[in-house]
C-alpha positions in Angstrom: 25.5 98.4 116.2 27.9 100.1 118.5 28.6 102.9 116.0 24.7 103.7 115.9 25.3 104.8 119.3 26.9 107.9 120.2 29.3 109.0 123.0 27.6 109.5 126.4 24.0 108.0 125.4 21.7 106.8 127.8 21.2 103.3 126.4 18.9 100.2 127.7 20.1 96.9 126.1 20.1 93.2 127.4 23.2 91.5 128.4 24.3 90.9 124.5 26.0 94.0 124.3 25.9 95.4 127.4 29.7 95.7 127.9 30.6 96.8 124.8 28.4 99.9 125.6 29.7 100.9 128.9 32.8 102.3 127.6 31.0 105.1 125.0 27.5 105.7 127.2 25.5 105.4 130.0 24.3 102.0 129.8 21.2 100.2 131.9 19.6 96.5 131.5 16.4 96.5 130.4 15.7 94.1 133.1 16.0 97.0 135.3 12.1 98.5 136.1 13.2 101.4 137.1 15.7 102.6 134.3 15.7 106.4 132.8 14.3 106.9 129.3 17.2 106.4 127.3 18.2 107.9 124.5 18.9 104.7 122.5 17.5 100.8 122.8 19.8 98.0 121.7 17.9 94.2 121.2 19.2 91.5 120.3 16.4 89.9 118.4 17.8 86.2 119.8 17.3 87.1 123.0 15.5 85.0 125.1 13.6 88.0 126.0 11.8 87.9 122.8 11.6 83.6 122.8 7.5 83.9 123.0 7.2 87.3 120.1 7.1 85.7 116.8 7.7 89.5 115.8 10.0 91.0 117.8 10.3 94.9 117.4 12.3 96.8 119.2 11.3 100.1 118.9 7.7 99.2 119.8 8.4 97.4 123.0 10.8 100.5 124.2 7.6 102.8 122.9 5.2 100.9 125.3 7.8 100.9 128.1 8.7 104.4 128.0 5.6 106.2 126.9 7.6 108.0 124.7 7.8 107.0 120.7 11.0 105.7 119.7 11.4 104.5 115.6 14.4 102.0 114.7 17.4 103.7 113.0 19.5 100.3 112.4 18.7 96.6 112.1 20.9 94.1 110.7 22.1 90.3 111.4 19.7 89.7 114.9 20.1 93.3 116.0 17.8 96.6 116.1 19.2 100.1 117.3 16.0 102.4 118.5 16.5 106.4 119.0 13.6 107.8 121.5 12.2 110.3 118.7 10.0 112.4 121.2 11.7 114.2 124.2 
């Protein structure tokens, strides 16, 4: 997941990974309401944040957030990696 993710990103992700960002890009919770559009999303898919989405997608939710569409480049184990695809 962290190699989907390029040095100095803007990234939103939950608490999973959320230190093992910091050190390559600029990382925000996506608790936070008043975050940037990032660049990149990173879910974990066993996050509680998705405990009532019997179809958790992470590119989708980020898409709605944002306003701007964003498509998944990676998923694998419990994990999805969106890029924001419009500017």
């Amino acid at each position: 997941m962290l190699d989907a993710v390029p040095e100095g990103a803007v990234v939103e992700t939950d608490l999973t990974l959320m230190a093992r960002l910091v050190p390559q890009a600029e990382v925000y919770w996506m608790g936070n309401p008043t975050n940037p559009v990032p660049d990149y999303v990173v879910f974990d898919l066993e996050s509680h944040v998705w405990h009532d989405d019997p179809d958790p997608d992470g590119a989708r939710w980020a898409t709605e957030r944002h306003g701007v569409e964003f498509e998944t480049v990676l998923e694998a184990d419990s994990f999805q990696v969106a890029t924001r695809v419009t500017p």
